[in-house]
N, CA, C and O atoms as a Tinker XYZ file with bonds, in Angstrom:
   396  protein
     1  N    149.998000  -69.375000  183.710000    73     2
     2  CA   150.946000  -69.421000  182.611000    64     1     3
     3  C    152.084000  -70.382000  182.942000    63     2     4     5
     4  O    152.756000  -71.002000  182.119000    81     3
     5  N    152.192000  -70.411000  184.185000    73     3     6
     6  CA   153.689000  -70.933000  184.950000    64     5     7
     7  C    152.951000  -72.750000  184.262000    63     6     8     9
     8  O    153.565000  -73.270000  183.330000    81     7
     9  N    152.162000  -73.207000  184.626000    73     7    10
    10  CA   151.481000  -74.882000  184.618000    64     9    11
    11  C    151.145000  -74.657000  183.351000    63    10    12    13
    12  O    151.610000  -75.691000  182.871000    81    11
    13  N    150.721000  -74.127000  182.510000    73    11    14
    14  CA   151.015000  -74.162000  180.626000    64    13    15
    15  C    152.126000  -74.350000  180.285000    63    14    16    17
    16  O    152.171000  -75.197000  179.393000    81    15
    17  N    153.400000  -73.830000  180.665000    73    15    18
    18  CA   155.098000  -73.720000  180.425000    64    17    19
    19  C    155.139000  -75.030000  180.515000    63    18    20    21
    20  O    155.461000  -75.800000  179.611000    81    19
    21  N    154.736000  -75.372000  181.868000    73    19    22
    22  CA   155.810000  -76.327000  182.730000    64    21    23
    23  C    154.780000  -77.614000  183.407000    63    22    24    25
    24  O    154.948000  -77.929000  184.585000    81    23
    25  N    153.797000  -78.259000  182.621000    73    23    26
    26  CA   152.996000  -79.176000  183.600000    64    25    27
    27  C    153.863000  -79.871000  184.553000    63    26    28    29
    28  O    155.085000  -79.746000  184.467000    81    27
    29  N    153.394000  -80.494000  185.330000    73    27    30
    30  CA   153.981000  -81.548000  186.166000    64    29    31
    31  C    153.329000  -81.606000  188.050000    63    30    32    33
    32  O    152.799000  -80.641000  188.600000    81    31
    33  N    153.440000  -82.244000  188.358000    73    31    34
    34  CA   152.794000  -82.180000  189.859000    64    33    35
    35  C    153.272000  -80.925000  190.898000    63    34    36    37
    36  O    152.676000  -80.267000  191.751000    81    35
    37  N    154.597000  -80.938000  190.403000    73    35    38
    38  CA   155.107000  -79.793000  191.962000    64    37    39
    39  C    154.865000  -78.522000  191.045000    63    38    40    41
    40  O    154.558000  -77.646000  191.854000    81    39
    41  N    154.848000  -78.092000  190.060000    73    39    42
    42  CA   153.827000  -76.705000  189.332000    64    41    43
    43  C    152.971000  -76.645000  189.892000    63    42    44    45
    44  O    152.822000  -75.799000  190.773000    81    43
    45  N    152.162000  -77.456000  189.604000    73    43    46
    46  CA   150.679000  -78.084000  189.667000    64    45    47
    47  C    150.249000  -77.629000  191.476000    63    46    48    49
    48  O    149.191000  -77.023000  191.649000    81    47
    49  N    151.174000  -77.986000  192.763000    73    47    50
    50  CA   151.038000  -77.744000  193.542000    64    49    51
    51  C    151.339000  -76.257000  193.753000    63    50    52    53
    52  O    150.650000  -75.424000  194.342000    81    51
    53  N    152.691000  -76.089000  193.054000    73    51    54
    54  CA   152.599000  -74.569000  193.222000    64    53    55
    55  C    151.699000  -73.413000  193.064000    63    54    56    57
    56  O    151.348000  -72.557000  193.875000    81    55
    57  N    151.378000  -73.620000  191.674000    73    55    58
    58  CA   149.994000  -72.921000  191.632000    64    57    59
    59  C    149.080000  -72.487000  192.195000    63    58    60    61
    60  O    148.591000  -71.363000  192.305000    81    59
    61  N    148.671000  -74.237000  192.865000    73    59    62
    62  CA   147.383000  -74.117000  193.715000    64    61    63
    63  C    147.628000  -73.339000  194.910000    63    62    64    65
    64  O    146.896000  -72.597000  195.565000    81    63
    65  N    148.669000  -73.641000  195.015000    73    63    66
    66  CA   149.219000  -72.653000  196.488000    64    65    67
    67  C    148.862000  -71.190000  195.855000    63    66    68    69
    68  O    147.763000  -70.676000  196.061000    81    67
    69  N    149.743000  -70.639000  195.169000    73    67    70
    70  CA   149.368000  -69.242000  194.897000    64    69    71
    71  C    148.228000  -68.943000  194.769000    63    70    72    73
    72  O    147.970000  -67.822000  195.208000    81    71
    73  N    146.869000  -69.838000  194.060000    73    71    74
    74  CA   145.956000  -69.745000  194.136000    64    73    75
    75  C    144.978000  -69.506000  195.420000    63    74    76    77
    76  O    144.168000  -68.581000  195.496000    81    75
    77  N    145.176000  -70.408000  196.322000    73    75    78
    78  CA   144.814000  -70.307000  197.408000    64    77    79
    79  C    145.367000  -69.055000  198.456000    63    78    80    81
    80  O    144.721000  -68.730000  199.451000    81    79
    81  N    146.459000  -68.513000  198.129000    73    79    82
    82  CA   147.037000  -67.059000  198.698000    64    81    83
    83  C    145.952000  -66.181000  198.222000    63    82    84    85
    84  O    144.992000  -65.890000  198.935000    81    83
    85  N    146.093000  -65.793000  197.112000    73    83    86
    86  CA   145.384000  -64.869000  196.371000    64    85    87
    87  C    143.609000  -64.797000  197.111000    63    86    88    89
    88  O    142.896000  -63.883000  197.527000    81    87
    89  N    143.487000  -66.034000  196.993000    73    87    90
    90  CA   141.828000  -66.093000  197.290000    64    89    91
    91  C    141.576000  -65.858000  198.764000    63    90    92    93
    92  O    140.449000  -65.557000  199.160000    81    91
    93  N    143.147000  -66.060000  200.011000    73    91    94
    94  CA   142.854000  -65.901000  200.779000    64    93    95
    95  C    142.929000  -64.434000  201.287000    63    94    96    97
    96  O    142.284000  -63.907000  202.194000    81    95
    97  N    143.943000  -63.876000  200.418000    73    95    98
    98  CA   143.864000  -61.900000  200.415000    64    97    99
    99  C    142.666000  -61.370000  199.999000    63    98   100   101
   100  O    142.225000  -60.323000  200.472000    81    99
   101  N    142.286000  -61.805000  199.425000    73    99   102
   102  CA   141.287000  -61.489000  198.503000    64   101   103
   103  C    139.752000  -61.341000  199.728000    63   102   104   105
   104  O    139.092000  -60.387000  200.141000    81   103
   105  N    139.716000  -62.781000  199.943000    73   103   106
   106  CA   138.646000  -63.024000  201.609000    64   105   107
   107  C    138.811000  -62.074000  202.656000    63   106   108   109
   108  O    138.086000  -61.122000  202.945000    81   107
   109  N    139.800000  -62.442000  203.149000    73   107   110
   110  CA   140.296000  -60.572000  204.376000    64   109   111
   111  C    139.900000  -59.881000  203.838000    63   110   112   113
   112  O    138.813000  -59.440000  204.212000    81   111
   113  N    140.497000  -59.364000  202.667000    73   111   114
   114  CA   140.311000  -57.873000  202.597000    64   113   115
   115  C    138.901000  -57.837000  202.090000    63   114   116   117
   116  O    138.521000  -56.670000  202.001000    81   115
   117  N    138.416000  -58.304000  201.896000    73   115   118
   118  CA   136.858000  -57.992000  201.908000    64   117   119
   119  C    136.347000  -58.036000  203.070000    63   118   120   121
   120  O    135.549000  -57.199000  203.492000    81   119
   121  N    136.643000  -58.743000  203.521000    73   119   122
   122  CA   136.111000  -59.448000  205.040000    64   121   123
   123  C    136.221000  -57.827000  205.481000    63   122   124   125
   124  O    135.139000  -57.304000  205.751000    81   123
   125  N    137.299000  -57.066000  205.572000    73   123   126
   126  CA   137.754000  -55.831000  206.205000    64   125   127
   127  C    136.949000  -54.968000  205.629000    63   126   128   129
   128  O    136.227000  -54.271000  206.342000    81   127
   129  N    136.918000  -54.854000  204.311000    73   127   130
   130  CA   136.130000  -53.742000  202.916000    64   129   131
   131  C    134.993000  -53.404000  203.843000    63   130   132   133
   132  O    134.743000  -52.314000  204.358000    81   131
   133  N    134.233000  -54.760000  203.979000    73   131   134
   134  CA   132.600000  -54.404000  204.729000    64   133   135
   135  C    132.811000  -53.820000  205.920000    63   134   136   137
   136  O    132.124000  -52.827000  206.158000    81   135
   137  N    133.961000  -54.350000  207.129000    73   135   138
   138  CA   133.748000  -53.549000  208.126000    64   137   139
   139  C    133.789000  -51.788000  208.250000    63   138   140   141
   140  O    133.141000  -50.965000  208.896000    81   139
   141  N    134.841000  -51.721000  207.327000    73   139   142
   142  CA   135.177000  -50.287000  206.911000    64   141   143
   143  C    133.872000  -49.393000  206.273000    63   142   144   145
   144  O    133.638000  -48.234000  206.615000    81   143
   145  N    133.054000  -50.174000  205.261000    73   143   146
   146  CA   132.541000  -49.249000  204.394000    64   145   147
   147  C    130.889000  -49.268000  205.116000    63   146   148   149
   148  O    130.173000  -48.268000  205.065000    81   147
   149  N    130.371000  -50.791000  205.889000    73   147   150
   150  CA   129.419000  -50.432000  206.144000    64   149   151
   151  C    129.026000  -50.675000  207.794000    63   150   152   153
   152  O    127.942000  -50.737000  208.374000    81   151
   153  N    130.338000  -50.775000  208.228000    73   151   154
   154  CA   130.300000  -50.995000  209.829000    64   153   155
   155  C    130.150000  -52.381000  210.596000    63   154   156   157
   156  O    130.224000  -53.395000  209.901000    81   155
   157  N    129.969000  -52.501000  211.805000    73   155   158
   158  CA   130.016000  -53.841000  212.539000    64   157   159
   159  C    128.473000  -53.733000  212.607000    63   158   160   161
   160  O    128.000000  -54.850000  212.813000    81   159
   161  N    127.531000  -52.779000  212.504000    73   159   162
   162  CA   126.011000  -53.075000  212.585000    64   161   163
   163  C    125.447000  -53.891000  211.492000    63   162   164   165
   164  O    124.547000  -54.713000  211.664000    81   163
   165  N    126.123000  -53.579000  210.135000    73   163   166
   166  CA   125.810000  -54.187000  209.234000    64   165   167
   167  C    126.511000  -55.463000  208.844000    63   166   168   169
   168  O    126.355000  -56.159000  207.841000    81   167
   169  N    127.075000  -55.564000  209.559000    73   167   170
   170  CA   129.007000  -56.274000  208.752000    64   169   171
   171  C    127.941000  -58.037000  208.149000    63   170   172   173
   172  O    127.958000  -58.474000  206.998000    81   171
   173  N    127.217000  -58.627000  209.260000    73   171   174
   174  CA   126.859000  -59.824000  208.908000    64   173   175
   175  C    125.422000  -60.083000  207.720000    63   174   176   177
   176  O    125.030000  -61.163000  207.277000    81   175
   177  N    124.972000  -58.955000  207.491000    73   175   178
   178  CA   124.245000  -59.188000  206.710000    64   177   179
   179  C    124.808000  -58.747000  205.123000    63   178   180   181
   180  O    124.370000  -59.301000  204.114000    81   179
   181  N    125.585000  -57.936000  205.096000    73   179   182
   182  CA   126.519000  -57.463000  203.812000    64   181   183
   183  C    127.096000  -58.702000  203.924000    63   182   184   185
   184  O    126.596000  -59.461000  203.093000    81   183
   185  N    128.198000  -59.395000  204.808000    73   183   186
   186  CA   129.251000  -60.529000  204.381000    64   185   187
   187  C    128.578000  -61.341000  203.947000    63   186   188   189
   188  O    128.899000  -61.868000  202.882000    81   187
   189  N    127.312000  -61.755000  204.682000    73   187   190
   190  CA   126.096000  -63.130000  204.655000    64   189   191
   191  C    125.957000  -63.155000  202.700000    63   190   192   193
   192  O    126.424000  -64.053000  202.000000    81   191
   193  N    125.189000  -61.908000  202.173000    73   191   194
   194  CA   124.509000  -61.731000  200.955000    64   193   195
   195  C    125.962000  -61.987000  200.126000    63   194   196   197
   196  O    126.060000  -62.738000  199.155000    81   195
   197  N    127.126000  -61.162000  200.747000    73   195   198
   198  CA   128.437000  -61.725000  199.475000    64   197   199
   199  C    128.823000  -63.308000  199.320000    63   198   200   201
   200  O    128.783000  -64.077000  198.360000    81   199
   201  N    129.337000  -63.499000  201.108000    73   199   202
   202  CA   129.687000  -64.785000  200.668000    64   201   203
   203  C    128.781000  -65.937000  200.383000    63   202   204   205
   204  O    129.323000  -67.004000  200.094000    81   203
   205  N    127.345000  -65.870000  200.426000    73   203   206
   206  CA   126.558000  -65.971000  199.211000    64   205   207
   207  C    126.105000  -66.749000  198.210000    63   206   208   209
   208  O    125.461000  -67.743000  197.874000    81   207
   209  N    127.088000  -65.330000  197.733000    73   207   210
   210  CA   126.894000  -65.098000  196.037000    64   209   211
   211  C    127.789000  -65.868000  195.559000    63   210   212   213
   212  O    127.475000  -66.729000  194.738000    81   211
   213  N    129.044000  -65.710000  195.972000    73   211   214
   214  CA   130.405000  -66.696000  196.072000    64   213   215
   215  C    129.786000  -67.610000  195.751000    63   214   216   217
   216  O    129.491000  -68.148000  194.683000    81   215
   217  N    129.557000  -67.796000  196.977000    73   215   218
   218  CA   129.271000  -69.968000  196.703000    64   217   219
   219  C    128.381000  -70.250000  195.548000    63   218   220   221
   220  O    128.436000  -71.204000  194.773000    81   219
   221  N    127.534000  -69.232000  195.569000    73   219   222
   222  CA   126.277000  -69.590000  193.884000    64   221   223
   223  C    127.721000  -69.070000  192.617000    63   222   224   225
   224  O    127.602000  -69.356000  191.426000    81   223
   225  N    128.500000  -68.598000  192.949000    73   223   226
   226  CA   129.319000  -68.502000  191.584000    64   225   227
   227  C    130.236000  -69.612000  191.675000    63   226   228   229
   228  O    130.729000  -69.924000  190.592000    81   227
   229  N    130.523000  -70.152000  192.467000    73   227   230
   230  CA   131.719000  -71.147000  192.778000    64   229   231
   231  C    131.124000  -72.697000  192.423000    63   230   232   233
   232  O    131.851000  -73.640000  192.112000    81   231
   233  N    129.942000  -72.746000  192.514000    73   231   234
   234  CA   128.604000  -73.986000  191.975000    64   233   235
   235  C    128.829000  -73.846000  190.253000    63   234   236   237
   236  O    129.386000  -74.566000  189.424000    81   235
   237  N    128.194000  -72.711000  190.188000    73   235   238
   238  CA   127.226000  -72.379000  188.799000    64   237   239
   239  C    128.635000  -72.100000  187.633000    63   238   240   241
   240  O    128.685000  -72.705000  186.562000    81   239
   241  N    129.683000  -71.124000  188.056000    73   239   242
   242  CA   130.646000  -70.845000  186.913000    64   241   243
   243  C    131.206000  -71.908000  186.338000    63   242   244   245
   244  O    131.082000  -72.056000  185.123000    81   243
   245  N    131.893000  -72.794000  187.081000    73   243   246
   246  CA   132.464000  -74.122000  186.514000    64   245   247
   247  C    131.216000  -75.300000  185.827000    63   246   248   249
   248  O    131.626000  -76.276000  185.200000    81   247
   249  N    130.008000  -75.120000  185.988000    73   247   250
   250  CA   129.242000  -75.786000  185.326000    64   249   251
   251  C    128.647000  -74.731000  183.895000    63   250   252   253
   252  O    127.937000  -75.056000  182.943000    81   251
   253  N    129.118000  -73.730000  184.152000    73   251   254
   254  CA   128.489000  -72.717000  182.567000    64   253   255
   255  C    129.894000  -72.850000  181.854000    63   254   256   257
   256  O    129.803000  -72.717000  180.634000    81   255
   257  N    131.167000  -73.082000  182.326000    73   255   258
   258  CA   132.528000  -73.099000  181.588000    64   257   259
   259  C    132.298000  -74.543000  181.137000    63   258   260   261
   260  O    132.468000  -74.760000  179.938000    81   259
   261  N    131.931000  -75.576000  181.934000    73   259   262
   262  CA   131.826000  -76.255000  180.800000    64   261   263
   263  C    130.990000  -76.963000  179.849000    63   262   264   265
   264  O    131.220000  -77.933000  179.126000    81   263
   265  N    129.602000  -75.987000  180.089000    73   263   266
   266  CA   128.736000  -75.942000  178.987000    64   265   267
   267  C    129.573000  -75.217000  177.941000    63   266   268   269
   268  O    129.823000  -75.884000  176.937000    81   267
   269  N    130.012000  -74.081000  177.983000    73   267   270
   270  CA   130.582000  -73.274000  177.076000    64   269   271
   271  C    131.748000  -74.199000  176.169000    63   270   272   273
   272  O    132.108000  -74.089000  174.997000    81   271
   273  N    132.243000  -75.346000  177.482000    73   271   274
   274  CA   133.146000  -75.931000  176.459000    64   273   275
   275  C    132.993000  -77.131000  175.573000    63   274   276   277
   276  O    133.812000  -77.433000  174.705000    81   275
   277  N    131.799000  -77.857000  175.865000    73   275   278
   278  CA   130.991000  -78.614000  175.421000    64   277   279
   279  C    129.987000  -78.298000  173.968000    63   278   280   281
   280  O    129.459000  -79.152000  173.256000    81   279
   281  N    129.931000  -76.803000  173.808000    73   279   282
   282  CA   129.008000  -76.037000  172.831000    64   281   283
   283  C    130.049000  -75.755000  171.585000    63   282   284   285
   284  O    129.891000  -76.020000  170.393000    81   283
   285  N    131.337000  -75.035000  172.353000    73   283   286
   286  CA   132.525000  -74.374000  171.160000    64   285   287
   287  C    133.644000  -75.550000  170.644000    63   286   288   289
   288  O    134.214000  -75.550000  169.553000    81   287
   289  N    133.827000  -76.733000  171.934000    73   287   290
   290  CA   135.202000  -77.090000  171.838000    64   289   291
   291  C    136.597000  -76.546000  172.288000    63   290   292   293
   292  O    137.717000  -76.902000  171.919000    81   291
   293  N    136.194000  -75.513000  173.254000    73   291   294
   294  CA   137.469000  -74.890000  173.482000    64   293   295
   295  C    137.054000  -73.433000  174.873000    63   294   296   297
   296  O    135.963000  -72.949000  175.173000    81   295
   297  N    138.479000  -73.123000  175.425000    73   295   298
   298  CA   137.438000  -72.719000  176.561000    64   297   299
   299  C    137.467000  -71.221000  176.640000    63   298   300   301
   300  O    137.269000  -70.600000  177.684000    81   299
   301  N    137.834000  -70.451000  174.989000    73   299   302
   302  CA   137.804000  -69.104000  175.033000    64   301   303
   303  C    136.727000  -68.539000  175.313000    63   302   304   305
   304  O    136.692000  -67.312000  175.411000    81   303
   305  N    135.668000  -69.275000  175.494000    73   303   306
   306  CA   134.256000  -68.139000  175.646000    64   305   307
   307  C    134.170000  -68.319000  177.316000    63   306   308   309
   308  O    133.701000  -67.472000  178.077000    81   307
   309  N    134.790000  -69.756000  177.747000    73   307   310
   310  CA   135.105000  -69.583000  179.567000    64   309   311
   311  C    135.720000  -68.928000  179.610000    63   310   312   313
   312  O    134.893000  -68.057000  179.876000    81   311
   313  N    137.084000  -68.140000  179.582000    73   311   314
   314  CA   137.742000  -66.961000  179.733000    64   313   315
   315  C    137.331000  -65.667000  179.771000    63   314   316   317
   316  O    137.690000  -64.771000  180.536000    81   315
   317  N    136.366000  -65.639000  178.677000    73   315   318
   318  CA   136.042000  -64.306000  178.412000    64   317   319
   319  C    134.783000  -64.414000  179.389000    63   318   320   321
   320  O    135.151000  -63.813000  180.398000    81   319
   321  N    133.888000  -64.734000  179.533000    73   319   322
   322  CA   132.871000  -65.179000  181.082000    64   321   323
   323  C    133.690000  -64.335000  182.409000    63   322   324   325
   324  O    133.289000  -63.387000  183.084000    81   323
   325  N    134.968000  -65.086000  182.467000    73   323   326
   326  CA   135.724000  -64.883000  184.052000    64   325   327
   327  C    136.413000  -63.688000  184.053000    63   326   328   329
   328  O    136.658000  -63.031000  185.065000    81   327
   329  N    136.877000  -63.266000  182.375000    73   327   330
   330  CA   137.441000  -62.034000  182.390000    64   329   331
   331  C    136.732000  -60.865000  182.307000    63   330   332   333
   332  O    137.132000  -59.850000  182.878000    81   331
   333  N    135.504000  -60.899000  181.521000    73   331   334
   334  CA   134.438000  -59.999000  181.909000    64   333   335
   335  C    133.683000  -60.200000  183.374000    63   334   336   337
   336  O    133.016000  -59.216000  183.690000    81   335
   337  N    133.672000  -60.919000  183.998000    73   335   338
   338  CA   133.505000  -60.884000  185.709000    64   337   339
   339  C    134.770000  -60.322000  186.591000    63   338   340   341
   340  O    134.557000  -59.920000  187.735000    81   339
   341  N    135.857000  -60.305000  186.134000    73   339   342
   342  CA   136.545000  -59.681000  186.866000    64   341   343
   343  C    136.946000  -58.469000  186.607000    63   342   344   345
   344  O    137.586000  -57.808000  187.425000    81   343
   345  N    136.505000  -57.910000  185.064000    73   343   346
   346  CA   136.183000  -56.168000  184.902000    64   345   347
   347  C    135.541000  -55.868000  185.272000    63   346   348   349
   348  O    135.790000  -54.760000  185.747000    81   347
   349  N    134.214000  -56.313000  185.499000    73   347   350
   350  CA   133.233000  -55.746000  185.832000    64   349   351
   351  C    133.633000  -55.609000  188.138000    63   350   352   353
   352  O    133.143000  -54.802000  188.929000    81   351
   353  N    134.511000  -56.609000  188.381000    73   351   354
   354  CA   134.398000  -56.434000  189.545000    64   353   355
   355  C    135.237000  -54.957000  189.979000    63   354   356   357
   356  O    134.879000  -53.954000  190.595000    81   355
   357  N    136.772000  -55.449000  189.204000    73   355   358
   358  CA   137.182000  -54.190000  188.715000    64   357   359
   359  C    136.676000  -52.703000  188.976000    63   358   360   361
   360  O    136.912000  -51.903000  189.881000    81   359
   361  N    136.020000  -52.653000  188.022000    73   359   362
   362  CA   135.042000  -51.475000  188.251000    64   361   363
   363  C    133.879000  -50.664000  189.171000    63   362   364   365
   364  O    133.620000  -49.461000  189.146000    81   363
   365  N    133.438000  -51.433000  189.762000    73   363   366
   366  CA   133.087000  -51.685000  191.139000    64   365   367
   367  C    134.047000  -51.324000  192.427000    63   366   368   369
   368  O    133.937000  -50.537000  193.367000    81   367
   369  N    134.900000  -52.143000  192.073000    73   367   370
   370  CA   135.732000  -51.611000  193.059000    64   369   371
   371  C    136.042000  -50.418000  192.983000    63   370   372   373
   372  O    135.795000  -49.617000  193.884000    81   371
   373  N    136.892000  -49.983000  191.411000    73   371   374
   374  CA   136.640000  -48.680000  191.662000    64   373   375
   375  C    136.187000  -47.160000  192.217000    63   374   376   377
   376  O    136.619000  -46.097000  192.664000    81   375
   377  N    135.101000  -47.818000  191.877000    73   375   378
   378  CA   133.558000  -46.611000  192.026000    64   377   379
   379  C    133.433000  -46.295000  193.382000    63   378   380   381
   380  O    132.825000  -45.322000  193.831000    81   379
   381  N    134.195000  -47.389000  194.194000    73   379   382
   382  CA   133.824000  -47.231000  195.562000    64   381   383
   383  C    134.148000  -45.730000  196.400000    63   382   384   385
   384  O    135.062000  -44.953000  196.127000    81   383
   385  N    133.457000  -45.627000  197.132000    73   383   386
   386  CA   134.108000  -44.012000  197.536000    64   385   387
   387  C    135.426000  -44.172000  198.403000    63   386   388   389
   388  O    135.666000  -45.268000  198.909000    81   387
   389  N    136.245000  -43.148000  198.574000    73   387   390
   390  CA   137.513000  -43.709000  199.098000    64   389   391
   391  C    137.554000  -43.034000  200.620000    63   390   392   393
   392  O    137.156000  -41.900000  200.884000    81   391
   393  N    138.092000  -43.929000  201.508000    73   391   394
   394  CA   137.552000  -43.431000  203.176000    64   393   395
   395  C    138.902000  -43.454000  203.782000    63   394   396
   396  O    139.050000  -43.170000  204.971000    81   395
């Protein structure tokens, strides 16, 4: 919202910074999630299959956002893609049992 307000380069950097925070809390604490939930016996084959999936979403999403934006003209149906992926992760998380 902040780089919609306010374009310009040092936004623009700011952002990415926060961006890159977020994604890097986000990495730990998963990184941690698996040790916790399924141990150090398992830890590399659970992290292996997530981080993954990552990379096949980190390929594939930005090339379906902009099919999506190429089809509508606009990138509300990319939003709703990333925002229904992150309810659904959401929820998941949830469900998890609590230890």
């Amino acid at each position: 919202m902040l780089l919609l307000a306010l374009p310009g380069p040092l936004v623009a950097v700011g952002t990415l910074a926060m961006i890159g925070t977020g994604y890097g809390l986000v990495s730990g604490s998963t990184a941690a999630a698996i040790g916790v939930y399924w141990g150090a016996g398992q830890y590399g084959r659970i992290a292996g299959r997530l981080y993954a999936a990552w990379c096949v979403a980190a390929v594939t999403l930005p090339v379906v956002a902009g099919w999506l934006f190429d089809r509508t003209g606009g990138y509300v149906w990319a939003i709703m893609l990333a925002a229904g992926g992150n309810l659904l992760g959401i929820v998941i998380a949830a469900s998890l049992p609590r230890r």
